[in-house]
SEBAFI-442473 format. One line per 8 residues: their letters; for each residue y, z, x of C-alpha. Coordinates in Angstrom, 1 decimal. Layout:
A) Y,Z,X | ...
***
This chain:
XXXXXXXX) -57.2,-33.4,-17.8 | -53.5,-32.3,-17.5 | -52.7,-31.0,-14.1 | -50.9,-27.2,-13.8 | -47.8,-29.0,-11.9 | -44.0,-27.5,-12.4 | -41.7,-29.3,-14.2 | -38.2,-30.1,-13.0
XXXXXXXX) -36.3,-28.9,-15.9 | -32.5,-29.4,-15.4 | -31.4,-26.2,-16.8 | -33.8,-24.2,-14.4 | -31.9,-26.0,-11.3 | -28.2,-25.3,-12.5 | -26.9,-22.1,-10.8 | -25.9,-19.0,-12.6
XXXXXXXX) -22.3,-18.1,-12.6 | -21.9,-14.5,-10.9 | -19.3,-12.8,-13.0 | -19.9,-9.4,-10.4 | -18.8,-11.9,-7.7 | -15.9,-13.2,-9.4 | -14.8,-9.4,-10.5 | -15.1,-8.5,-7.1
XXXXXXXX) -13.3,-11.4,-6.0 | -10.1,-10.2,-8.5 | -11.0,-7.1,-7.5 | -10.1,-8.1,-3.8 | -7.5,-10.2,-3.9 | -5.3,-7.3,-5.7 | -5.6,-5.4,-2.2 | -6.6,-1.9,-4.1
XXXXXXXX) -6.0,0.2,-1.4 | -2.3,-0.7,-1.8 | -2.4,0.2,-5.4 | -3.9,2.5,-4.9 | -1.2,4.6,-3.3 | 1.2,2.7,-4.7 | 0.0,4.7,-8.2 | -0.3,8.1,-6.8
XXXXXXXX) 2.8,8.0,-5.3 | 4.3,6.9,-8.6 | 2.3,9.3,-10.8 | 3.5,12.1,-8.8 | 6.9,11.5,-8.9 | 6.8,11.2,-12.5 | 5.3,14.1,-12.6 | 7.8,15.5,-10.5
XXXXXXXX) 10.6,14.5,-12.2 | 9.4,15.0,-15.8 | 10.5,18.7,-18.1 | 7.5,18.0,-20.4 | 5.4,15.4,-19.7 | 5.6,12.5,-21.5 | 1.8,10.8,-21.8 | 2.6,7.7,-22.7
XXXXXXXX) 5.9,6.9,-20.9 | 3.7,7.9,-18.1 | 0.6,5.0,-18.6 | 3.2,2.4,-19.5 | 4.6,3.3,-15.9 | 1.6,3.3,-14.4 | 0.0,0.1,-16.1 | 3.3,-1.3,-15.1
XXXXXXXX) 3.0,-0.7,-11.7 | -0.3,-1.1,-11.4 | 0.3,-5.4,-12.8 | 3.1,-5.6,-10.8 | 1.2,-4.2,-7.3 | -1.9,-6.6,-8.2 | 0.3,-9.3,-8.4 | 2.0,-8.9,-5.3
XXXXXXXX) -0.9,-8.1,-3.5 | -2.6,-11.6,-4.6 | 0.3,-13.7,-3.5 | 0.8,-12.0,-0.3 | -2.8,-13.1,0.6 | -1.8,-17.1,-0.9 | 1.1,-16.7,1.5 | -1.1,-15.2,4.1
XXXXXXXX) -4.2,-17.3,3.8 | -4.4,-19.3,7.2 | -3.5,-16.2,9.0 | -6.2,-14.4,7.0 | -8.6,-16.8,8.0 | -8.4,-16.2,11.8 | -8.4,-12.8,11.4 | -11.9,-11.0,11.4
XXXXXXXX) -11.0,-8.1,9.5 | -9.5,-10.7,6.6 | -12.2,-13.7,6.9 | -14.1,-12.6,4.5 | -11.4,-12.1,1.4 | -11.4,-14.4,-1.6 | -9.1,-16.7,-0.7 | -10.0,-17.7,2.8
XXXXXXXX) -13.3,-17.7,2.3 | -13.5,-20.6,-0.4 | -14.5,-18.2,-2.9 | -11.7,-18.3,-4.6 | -8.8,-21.2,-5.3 | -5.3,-20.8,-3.7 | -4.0,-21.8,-7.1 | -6.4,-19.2,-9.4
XXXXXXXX) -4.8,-16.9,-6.8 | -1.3,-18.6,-7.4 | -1.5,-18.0,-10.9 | -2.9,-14.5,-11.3 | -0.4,-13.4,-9.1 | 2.5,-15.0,-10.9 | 1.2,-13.8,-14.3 | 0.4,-10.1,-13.2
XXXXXXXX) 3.6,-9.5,-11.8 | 6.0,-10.9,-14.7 | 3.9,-9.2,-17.1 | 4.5,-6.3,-15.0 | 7.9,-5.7,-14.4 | 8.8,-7.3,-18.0 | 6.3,-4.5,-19.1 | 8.7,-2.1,-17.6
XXXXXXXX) 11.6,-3.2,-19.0 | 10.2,-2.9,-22.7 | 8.3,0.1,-22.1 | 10.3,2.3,-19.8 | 14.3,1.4,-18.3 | 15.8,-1.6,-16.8 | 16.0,0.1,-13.3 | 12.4,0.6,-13.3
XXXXXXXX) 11.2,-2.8,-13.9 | 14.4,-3.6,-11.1 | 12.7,-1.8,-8.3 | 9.2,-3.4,-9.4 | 11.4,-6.4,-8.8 | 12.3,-5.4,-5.7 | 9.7,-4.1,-4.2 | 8.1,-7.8,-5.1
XXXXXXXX) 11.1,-9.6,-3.1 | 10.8,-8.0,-0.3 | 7.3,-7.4,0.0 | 6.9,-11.2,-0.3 | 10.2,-12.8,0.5 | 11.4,-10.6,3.4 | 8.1,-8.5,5.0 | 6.3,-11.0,4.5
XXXXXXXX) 7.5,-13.8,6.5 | 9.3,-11.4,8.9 | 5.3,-10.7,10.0 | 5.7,-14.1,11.9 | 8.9,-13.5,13.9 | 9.3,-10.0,14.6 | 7.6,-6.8,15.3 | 10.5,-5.0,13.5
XXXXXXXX) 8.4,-6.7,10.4 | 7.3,-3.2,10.1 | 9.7,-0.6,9.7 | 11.4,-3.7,7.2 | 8.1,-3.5,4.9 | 8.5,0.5,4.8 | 11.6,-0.4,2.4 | 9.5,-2.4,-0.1
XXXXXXXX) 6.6,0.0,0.4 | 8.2,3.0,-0.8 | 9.7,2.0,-3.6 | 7.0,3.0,-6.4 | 7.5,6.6,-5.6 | 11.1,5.5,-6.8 | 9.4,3.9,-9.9 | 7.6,7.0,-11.1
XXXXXXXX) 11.0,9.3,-10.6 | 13.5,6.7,-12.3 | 11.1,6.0,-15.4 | 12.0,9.7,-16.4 | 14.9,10.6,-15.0 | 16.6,7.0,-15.4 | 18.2,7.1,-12.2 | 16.9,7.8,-8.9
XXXXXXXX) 19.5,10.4,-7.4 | 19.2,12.7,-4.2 | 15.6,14.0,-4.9 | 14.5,10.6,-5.6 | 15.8,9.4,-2.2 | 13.9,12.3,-0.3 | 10.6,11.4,-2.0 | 11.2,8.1,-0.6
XXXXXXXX) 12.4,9.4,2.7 | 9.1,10.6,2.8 | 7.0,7.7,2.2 | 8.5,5.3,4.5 | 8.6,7.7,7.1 | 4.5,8.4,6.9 | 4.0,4.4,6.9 | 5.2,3.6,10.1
XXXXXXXX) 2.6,6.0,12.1 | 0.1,5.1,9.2 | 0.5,1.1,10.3 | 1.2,1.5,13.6 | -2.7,2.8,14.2 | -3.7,0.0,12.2 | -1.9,-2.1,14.1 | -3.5,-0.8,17.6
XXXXXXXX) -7.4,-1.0,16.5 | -6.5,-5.2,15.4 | -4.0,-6.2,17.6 | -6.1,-8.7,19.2 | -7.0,-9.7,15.2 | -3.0,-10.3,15.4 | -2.2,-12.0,18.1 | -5.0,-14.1,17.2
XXXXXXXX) -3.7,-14.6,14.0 | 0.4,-15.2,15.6 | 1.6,-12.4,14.3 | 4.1,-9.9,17.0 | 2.7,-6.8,15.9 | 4.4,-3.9,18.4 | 1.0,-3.4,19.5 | 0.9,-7.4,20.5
XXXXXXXX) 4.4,-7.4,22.2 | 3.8,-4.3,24.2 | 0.0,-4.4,25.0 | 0.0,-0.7,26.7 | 1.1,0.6,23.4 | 3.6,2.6,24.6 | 6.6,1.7,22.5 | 4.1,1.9,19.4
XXXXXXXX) 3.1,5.2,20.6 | 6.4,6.4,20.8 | 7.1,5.5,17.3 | 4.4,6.9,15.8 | 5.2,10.0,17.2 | 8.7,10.0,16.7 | 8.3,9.4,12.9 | 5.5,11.7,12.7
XXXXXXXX) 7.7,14.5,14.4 | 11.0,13.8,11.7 | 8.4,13.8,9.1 | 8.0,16.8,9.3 | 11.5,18.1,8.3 | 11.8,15.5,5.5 | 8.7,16.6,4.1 | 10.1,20.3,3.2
XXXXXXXX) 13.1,18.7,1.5 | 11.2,18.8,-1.9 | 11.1,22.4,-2.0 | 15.1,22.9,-0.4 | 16.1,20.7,-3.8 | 13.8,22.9,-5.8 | 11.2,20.7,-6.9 | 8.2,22.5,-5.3
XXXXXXXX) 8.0,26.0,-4.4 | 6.5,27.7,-1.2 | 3.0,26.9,-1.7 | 3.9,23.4,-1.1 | 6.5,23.9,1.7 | 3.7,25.9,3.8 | 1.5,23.2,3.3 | 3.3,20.5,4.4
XXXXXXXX) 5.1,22.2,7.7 | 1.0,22.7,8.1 | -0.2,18.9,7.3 | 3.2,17.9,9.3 | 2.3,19.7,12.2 | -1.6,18.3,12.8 | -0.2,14.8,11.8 | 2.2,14.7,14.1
XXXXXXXX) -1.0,16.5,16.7 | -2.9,13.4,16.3 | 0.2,11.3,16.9 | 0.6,13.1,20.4 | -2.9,12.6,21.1 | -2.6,9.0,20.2 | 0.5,8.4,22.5 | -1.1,9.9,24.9
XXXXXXXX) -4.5,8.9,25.6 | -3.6,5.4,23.4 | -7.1,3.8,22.9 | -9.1,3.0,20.0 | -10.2,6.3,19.7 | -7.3,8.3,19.1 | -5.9,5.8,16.8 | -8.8,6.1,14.5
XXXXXXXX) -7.9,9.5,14.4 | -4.3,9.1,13.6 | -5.4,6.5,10.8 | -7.6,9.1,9.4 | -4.8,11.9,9.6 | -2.4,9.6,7.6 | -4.8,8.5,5.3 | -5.8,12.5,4.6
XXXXXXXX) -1.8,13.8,4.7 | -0.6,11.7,2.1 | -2.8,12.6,-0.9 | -3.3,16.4,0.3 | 0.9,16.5,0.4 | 0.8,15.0,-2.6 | -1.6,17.3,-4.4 | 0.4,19.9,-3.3
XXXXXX) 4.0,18.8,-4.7 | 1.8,18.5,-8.2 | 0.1,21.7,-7.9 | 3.5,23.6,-6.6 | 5.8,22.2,-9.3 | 9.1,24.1,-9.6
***
C-alpha cells in the first residue's frame, strides 16, 4: 500500500521572488519625500511663471525632475551606505540592509539622472537641464561629503536643495531672473529650521554615524536654536516678496505673514525649551508651511 508521505519537489522549495519588495525597495532608495517637494516646489513655480499654461512643457518638466531627483537620491544613499548602516533611522533602507546591491543602486542612479537632465535638454531649455545638473553636483559632490567635516554641511545643501523651484520657473520663462531668485530665497531659507529639528530629534543617530551635525558640535542646542529661529524670523519678510513683484495678490500675502508668524512661534518655543518635544513641533510646522504657502501662491496667482 503506498503511504500518504510529501514529496520533496524542487520547484515547491525554491523561493518566490517578491516584486512588492523589490518596488518598494526602488521605491526607497529614490528618498520620495525629497521628490516629493522637490516636484511641488517645481510645479508651482511653473505655474507661477507661466501666461497660459502649457500641459505638456509642464510633465516633461516634471518627469524631468522627477528622474533626475530619483537619481540623486539613490546615489546619495551608495555614497552614504556605511553611515546609513549605523544609523537607526536609516538601517533599515535598501542598501544597507542587504536588500539591495550597491551596484543595482550604482546603476539606477546613474541611468535616472542622465536620462533626466538629458530629458530636459530635449524637452524643455538648456538652463533647465543645467540646474538639474547642478543641483546633482552639489547635492552629491559638495553636501554630500561636506556632511563628514562640517556642520556648515547644512546651510551648503540649502543651495542644491532649492534649485528645482528654479527648474519649474526657468522651463517657462527661460531664465531665472529677480522673481525666480525670491522663490528660491524662500526655499533655502524654510530648510534650514526644517533640518535643523531633524537634526535635534537624531543627533545621537549622527554622532553615531560621524557626522558634526550643529546639534552634535553644540550638544545644548543652542547655536541650532538660534538658527532656526533666526531663519524662521527673515522668512517671514522673504515670503511676502512674491506678492511685492506681483506674482500673487493679497490673499496670498496675508497668508503667509500668518504661516510666517506661527512658524517662526514654534521656532521660539523650540529655542527655548529645546528638547525633543518642541522640535517635533517645529518639524511638523515646516512640514505644514511649505505646501499650505505653496497652495496659496497657486490659488492667489496674479
Amino acid at each position: 500500500m503506498d503511504s500518504a508521505l510529501p514529496t520533496n519537489n524542487p520547484a515547491d522549495l525554491t523561493p518566490s521572488f517578491d516584486w512588492r519588495q523589490l518596488l518598494r525597495d526602488f521605491y526607497d532608495l529614490s528618498k520620495p519625500g525629497i521628490g516629493f517637494y522637490a516636484l511641488l516646489t517645481t510645479a508651482t513655480s511653473f505655474w507661477l511663471a507661466s501666461y497660459e499654461l502649457n500641459i505638456p512643457l509642464l510633465i516633461h518638466t516634471l518627469l524631468g525632475t522627477a528622474l533626475v531627483t530619483c537619481g540623486g537620491g539613490a546615489l546619495n544613499q551608495v555614497l552614504e551606505i556605511d553611515a546609513d548602516a549605523s544609523m537607526r533611522r536609516t538601517e533599515n533602507r535598501p542598501l544597507p540592509s542587504g536588500r539591495m546591491t550597491t551596484t543595482t543602486g550604482l546603476v539606477f542612479g546613474i541611468i535616472t539622472s542622465i536620462v533626466g537632465a538629458l530629458y530636459l535638454y530635449l524637452f524643455t531649455n538648456g538652463l533647465t537641464s543645467l540646474l538639474a545638473i547642478s543641483t546633482l553636483i552639489g547635492y552629491l559632490f559638495v553636501y554630500t561629503p561636506l556632511k563628514k567635516k562640517t556642520h556648515l554641511s547644512t546651510l551648503i545643501g540649502a543651495v542644491p536643495g532649492a534649485f528645482p523651484i528654479l527648474i519649474g520657473w526657468v522651463a517657462v520663462r527661460g531664465s531665472i531672473g529677480i522673481e525666480g531668485w525670491a522663490l528660491f530665497a524662500i526655499l533655502f531659507l524654510w530648510q534650514i529650521p526644517h533640518f535643523l529639528a531633524i537634526a535635534w530629534m537624531y543627533r545621537k543617530d549622527y554622532a553615531r554615524a560621524g557626522f558634526p551635525m550643529l546639534t552634535v558640535v553644540d550638544p545644548q542646542g543652542s547655536r541650532a536654536a538660534f538658527q532656526a529661529l533666526s531663519y524662521s524670523l527673515v522668512l517671514i519678510p522673504v515670503s511676502l516678496l512674491p506678492s511685492l513683484l506681483k506674482l500673487t495678490g493679497p490673499i496670498y500675502f496675508a497668508g503667509a505673514l500668518l504661516l510666517g508668524i506661527g512658524f517662526a512661534g514654534a521656532a521660539i518655543k523650540t529655542a527655548t525649551e529645546r528638547s525633543n518635544t518642541t522640535a517635533k513641533t517645529l518639524l511638523f510646522a515646516s512640514i505644514i508651511y511649505l505646501p499650505v504657502l505653496l497652495a496659496l501662491m497657486v490659488f492667489d496667482k496674479s
